[in-house]
C-alpha positions in Angstrom: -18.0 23.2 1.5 -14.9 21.1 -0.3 -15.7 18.9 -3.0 -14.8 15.1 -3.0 -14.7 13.2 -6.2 -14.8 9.6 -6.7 -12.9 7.9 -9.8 -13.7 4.3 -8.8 -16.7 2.9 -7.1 -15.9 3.9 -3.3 -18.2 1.7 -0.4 -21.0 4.0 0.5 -19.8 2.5 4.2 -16.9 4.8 3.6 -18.5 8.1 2.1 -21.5 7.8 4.8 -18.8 9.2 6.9 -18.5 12.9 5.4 -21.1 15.1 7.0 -23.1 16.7 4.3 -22.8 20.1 5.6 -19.3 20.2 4.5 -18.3 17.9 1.6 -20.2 17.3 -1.6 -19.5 14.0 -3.1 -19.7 13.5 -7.0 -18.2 11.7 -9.7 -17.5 14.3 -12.2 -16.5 17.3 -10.0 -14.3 19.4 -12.8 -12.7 21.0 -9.9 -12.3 18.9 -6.6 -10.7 19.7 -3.4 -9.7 15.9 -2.7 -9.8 12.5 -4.9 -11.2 9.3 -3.7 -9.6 6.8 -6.0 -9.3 3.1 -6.1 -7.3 1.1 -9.4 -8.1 4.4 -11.8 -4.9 5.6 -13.4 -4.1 9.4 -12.4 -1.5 9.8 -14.2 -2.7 11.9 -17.2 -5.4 13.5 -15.0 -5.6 16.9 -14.5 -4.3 18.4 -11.2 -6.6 21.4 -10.5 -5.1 24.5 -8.2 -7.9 23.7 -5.9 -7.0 20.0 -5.4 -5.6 19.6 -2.1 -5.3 15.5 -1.2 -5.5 12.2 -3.0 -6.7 9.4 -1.2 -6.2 5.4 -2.7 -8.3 3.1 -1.2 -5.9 0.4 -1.3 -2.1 -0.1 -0.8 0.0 0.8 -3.8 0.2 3.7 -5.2 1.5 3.1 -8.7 -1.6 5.2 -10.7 -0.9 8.7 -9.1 1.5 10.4 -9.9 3.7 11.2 -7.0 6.2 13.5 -7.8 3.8 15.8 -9.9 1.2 16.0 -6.6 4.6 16.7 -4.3 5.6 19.5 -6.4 2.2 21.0 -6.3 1.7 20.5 -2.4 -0.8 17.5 -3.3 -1.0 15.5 -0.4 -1.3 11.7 -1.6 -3.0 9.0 1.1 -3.3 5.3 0.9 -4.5 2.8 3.1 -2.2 0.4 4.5 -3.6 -2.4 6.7 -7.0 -1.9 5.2 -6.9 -4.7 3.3 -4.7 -7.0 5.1 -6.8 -9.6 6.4 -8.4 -10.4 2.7 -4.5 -10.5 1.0 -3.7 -12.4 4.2 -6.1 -15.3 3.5 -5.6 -15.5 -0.4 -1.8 -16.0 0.4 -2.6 -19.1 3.1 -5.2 -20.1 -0.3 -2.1 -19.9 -2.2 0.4 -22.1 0.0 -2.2 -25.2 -0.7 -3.0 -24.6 -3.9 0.7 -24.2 -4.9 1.6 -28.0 -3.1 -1.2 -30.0 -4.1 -2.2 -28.9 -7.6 -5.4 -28.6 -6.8 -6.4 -26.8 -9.4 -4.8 -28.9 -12.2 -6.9 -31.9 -10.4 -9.6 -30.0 -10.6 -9.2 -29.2 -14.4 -8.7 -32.5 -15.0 -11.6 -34.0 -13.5 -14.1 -31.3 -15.5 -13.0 -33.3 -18.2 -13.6 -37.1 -17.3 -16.6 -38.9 -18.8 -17.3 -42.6 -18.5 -16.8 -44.3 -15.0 -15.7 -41.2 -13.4 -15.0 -42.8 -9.9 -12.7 -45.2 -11.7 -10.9 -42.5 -13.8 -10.3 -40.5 -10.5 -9.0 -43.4 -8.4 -6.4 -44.1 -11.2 -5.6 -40.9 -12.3 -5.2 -38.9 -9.0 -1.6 -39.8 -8.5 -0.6 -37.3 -11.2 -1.2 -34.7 -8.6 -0.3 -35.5 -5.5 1.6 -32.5 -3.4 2.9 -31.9 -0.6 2.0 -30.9 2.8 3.4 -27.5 3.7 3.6 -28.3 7.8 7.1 -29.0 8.7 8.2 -26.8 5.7 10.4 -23.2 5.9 8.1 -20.1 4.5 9.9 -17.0 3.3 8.6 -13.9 4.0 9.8 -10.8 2.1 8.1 -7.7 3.5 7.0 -8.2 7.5 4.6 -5.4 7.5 0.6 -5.2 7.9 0.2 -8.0 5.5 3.3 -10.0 6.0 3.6 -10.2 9.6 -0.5 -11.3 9.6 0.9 -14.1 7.1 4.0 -15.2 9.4 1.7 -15.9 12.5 -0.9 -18.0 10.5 1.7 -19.9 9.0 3.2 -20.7 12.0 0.0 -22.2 13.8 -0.4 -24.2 10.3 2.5 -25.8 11.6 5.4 -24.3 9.2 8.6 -22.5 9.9 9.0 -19.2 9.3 11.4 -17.1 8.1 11.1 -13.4 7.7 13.6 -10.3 5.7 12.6 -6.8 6.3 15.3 -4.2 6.7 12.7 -1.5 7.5 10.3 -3.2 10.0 8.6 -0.9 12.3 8.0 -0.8 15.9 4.1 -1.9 15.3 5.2 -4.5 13.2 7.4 -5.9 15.6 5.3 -6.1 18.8 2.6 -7.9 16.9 4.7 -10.2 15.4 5.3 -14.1 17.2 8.3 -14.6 18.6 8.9 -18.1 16.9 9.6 -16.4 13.4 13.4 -16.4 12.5 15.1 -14.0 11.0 16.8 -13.9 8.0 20.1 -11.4 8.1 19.7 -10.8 4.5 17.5 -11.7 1.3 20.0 -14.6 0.1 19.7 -15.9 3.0 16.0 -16.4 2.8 16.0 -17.1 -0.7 18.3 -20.3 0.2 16.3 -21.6 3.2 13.1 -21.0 1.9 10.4 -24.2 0.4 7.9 -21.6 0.1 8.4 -18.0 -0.8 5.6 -15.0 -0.3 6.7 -11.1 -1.5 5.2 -8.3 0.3 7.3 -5.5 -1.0 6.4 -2.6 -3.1 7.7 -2.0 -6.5 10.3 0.6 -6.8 14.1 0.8 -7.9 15.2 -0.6 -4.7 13.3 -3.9 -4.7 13.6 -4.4 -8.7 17.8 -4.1 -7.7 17.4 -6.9 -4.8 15.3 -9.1 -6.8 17.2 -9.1 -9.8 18.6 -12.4 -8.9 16.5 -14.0 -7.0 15.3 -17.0 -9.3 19.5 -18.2 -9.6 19.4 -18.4 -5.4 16.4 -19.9 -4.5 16.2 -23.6 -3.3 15.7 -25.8 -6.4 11.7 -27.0 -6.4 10.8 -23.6 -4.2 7.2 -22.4 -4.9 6.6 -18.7 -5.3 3.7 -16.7 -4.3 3.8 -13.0 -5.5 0.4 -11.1 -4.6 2.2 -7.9 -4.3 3.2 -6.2 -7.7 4.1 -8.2 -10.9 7.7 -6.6 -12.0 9.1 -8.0 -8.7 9.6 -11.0 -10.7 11.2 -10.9 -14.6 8.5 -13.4 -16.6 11.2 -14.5 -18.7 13.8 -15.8 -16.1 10.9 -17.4 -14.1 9.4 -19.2 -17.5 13.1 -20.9 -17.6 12.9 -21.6 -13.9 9.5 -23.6 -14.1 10.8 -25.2 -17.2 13.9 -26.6 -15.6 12.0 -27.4 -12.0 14.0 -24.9 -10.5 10.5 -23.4 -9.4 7.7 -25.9 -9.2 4.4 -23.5 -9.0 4.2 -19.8 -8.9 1.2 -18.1 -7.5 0.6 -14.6 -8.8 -2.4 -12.3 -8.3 -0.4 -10.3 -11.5 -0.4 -12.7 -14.7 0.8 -11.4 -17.8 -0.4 -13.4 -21.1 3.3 -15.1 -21.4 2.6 -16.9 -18.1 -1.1 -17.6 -18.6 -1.3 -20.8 -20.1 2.1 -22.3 -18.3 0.7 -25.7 -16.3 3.1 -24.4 -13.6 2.0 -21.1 -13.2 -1.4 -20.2 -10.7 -2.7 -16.9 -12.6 -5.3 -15.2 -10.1 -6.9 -11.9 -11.2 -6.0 -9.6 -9.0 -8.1 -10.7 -6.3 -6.1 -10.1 -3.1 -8.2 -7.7 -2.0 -11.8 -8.2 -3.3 -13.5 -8.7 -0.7 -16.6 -6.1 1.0 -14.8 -6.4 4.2 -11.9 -5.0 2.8 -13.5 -2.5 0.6 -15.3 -1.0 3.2 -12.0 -0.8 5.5 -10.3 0.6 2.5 -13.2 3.5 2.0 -13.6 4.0 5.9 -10.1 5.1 6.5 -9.3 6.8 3.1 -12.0 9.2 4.1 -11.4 9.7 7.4 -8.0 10.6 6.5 -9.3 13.0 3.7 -11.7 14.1 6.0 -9.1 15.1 9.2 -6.7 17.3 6.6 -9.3 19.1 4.8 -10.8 20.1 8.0 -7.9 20.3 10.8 -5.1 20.1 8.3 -3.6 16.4 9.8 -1.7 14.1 8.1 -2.1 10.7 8.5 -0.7 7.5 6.2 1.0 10.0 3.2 3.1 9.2 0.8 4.6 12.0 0.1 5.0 13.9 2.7 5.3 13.7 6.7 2.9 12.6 9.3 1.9 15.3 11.7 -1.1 15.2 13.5 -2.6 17.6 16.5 -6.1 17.9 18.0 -8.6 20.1 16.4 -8.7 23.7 17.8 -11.3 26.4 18.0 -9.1 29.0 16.7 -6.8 29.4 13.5 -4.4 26.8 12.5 -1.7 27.9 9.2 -1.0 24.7 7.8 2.4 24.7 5.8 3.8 22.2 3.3 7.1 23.2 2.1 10.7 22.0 1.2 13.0 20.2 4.0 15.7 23.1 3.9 16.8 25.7 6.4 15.6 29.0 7.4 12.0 28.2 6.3 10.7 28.5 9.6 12.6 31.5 10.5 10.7 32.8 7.6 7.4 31.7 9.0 7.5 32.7 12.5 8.9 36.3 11.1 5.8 37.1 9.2 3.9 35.9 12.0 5.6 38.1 14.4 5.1 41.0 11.9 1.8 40.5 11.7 1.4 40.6 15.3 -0.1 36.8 15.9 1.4 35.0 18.4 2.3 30.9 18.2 0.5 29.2 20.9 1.6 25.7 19.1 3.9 24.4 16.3 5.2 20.9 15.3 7.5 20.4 12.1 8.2 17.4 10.7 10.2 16.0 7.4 9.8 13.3 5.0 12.7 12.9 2.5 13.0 16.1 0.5 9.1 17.5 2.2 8.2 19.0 5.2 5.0 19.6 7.0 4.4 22.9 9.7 1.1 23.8 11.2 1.2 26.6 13.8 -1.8 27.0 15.8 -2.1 31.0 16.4 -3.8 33.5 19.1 -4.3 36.9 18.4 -6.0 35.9 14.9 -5.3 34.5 11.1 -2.7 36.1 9.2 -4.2 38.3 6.1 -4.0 37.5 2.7 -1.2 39.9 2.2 1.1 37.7 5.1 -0.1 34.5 3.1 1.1 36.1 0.3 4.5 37.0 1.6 5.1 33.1 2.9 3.4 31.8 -0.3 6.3 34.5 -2.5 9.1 31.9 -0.7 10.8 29.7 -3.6 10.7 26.7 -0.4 7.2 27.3 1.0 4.5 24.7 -1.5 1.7 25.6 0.0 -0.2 27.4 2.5 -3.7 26.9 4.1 -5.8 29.2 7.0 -7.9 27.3 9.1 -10.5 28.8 11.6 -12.0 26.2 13.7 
């Protein structure tokens, strides 16, 4: 039976999906097998022996701590896509209500007494916008969310313009072939009327942002519904100030920004919505589910993906350092121990690897597991018996 716990409010859409014969779900589980976790900070959280996954229900990844879950063969999941659709539509909310200050209008008008239809009909030029067809929409990040973003802009009649270094195969098929691509981040930064980040926040992206207020297209409005240290509050203060930027749209105010006229604070709303809660839940335990019981990997963060079908007999599921000679060790105490490999795969992620062997002739004994857990390289070893 492995123990689940829940540190946030998970959709009971999603936990429906663990049979009750083998997990127990609960929120104050001292000693869990796997973590169910939404916007709950992990960081000063204990990390039992016995905990084998973390799985975030969302995107980002910021409130576990990575490295200390690698180190201790702590397999962390998230769920990208989940959520796309609901951050999707809040950005394509964004691009109209940073043109046509909408919601300064609407401020305004809460406001009026008197003739109201009077005060409106002289006071509504103070916010006129305008309209976002015809105009270029920069998109940093063409992944789940951004790509979903880039071909809705496009049939709202904008042109597109899209910077992402890393895109992947997926990303690429399923995005339109009328979206332009920019060669490198000036470039976009330049071009762009409207601007919408979907990057994470990490050394990299801090480095290539740095500058990006000082190259953007004076009167450019910003949208930023992906993490709130892509942008330096201070720099982009100055830029609204001067007009350099005209609105900026963030689902990540901080209280210098709050009260700026210029400045669109949403709170943190991208993805609150029960479609995208449940999507979330759905494949954050499915994902728990497959490596606690077959030992796959699916959507980690730390380490590889590696994925085979379930089997009947034993399957020795292996996380370990990517350095040589650790499979030499592996198939030795297998051959010692007389168990033959019907099926292997190995795969690397950065400074992690993943092996599961799938084995005829029986499961190792403790004393082998003990001998491949005694290796400085190997993190962690598990026996399953389907």
């Amino acid at each position: 039976m492995y123990k689940i716990k829940t540190l946030n409010q998970i959709s009971p859409v999603g936990l429906l999906r663990l049979p009750a014969e083998s997990f127990a779900v609960d929120t104050s589980e001292a000693d869990p097998h796997a973590v169910l976790v939404r916007s709950a900070d992990m960081h000063s959280a204990p990390l039992g022996d016995d905990l084998l996954c973390i799985a975030r229900a969302g995107a980002g990844v910021n409130n576990i701590p990575i490295d200390a879950c690698s180190e201790k063969g702590i397999v962390v999941f998230n769920t990208p896509g989940a959520n796309a659709n609901a951050v999707k539509e809040l950005v394509l909310c964004s691009l109209f209500l940073s043109s046509r200050n909408i919601c300064g209008g609407i401020n305004w008008t809460r406001n009026l007494t008197g003739d109201i239809s009077a005060q409106v009909e002289k006071g509504k030029s103070q916010f006129v916008g305008p309209e976002i067809a015809g105009k270029t929409l920069g998109i940093v990040g063409i992944g789940a969310i951004g790509g979903l973003v880039a071909n809705d802009a496009l049939a709202l009649g904008m042109e597109v313009l899209g910077y992402d270094p890393y895109i992947s195969v997926d990303a690429a098929w399923g995005l339109s072939r009328n979206v332009r691509r920019a060669y490198n981040i000036s470039q976009l930064f330049a071009e762009s009327d409207y601007i919408t980040l979907h990057v994470p926040l990490n050394e990299e992206t801090k480095r290539d942002y740095a500058d990006m207020l000082k190259q953007v297209k004076n009167g450019v409005r910003i949208i930023n519904l992906a993490r709130g240290g892509l942008v330096n509050t201070d720099e982009l203060l100055a830029a609204l100030d001067s007009g350099k930027v005209s609105c900026y749209v963030t689902d990540f105010p901080d209280e210098k920004m709050l009260r700026h006229e210029r400045v669109i604070p949403i709170p943190h709303l991208g993805s609150s919505t029960p479609e995208s809660e449940d999507n979330c839940a759905r494949m954050a335990v499915d994902q728990v589910s497959d490596y606690l019981l077959h030992g796959n990997i699916k959507n980690s963060v730390n380490f590889p993906n590696v994925d085979l079908p379930p089997i009947n007999g034993c399957r020795l599921c292996i996380l370990h350092k990517n350095v040589p000679n650790v499979l030499k060790d592996i198939t030795s105490v297998m051959g010692d121990a007389g168990i033959n490999i019907e099926n292997m795969i190995n795969k690397s992620y950065k400074t992690q690897a993943y092996t599961i062997l799938d084995l005829t002739g029986g499961c190792p004994d403790e004393g082998h597991i003990k001998h491949l857990e005694a290796n400085k390289d190997i993190i962690r070893v598990r026996a399953l018996v389907g």
